[in-house]
N, C-alpha and C positions, 0 to 999 in steps of 0.2 A: 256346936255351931251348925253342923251339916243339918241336926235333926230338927232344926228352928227353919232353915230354909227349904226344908221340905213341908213341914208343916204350911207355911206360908206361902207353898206353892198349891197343896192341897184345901186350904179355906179361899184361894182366890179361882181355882179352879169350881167349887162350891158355891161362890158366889155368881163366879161367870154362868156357868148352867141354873142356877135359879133365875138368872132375869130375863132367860128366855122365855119366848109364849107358844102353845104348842098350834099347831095350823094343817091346815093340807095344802100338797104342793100333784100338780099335774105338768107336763110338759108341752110344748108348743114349738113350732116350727120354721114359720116365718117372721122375721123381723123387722123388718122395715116395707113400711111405715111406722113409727109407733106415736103414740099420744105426748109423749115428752119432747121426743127431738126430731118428730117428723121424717125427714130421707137422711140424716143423720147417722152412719152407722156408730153403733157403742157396740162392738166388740159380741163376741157370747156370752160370755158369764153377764147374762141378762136377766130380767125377769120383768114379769105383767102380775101388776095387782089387783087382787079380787076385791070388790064391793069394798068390803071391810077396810083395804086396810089402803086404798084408793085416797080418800076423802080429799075430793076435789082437785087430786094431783099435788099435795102435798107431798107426798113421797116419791114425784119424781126425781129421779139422779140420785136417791138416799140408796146407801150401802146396806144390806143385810148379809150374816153368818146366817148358814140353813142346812141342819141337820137329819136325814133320815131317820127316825124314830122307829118307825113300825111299818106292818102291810094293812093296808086300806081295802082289800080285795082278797082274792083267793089267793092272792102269788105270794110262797113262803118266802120267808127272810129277804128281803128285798133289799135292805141296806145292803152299802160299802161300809159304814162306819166312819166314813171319812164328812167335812166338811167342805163348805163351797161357800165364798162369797160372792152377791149378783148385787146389780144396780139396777134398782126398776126405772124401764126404759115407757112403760105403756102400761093401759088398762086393760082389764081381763072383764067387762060385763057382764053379769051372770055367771060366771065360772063357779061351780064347786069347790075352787078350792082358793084359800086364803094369798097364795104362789103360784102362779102360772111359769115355772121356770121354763128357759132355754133346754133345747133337748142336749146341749154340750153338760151347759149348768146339772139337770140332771141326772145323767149316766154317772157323776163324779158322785151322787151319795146315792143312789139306786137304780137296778136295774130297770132299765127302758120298759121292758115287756110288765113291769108293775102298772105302769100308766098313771096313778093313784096312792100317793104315799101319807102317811101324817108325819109331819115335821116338828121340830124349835128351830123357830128362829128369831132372831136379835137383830135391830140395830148397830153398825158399825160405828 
């Protein structure tokens, strides 16, 4: 019995990480004003979406999981390992990277001084 529910914890852990999409994430500083909820605050665990993943403000207030993967730059091992979920509060125009996380948001999967990470992240 035991070996069935680990099993079935291990294909759904398997599945969970394949429906992620891989992205970059950089950090940012100020928060309010944003494009979703204007003088509104939402808290930190925030994030600004780049070009991509924007489209037209549909993913304002939508929930992402967002994982440090790798270093983007010179800086070794950049992850925690840990995850973070943010609600995109605003747009990132032009940004480089897919995630403009909150600099709280970010410290919890990468050190700050990376500036520049590549991420998975998912839908909540």
């Amino acid at each position: 019995m035991e070996y069935g529910l680990i099993f079935v914890c291990m294909v759904a852990c398997l599945v969970s990480f394949a429906s992620a999409k891989p992205g970059i994430a950089t950090f940012y500083t100020k928060y309010i004003p944003s494009a979703c909820f204007k003088n509104k605050d939402q808290g930190k665990m925030i994030a600004a979406a780049g070009d991509a993943l924007w489209k037209n403000g549909a993913v304002c207030g939508k929930k992402f999981t967002v994982k440090c993967t790798g270093p983007r730059n010179g800086v070794p091992h950049p992850c925690t390992g840990k995850s973070v979920i943010v609600k995109v509060v605003d747009q990132c125009p032009g940004c480089p990277s897919t995630m403009d996380l909150s600099r709280e948001a970010f410290e919890i999967i990468a050190k700050p001084v990376a500036g520049i990470i590549n991420i998975d992240y998912k839908k909540v």
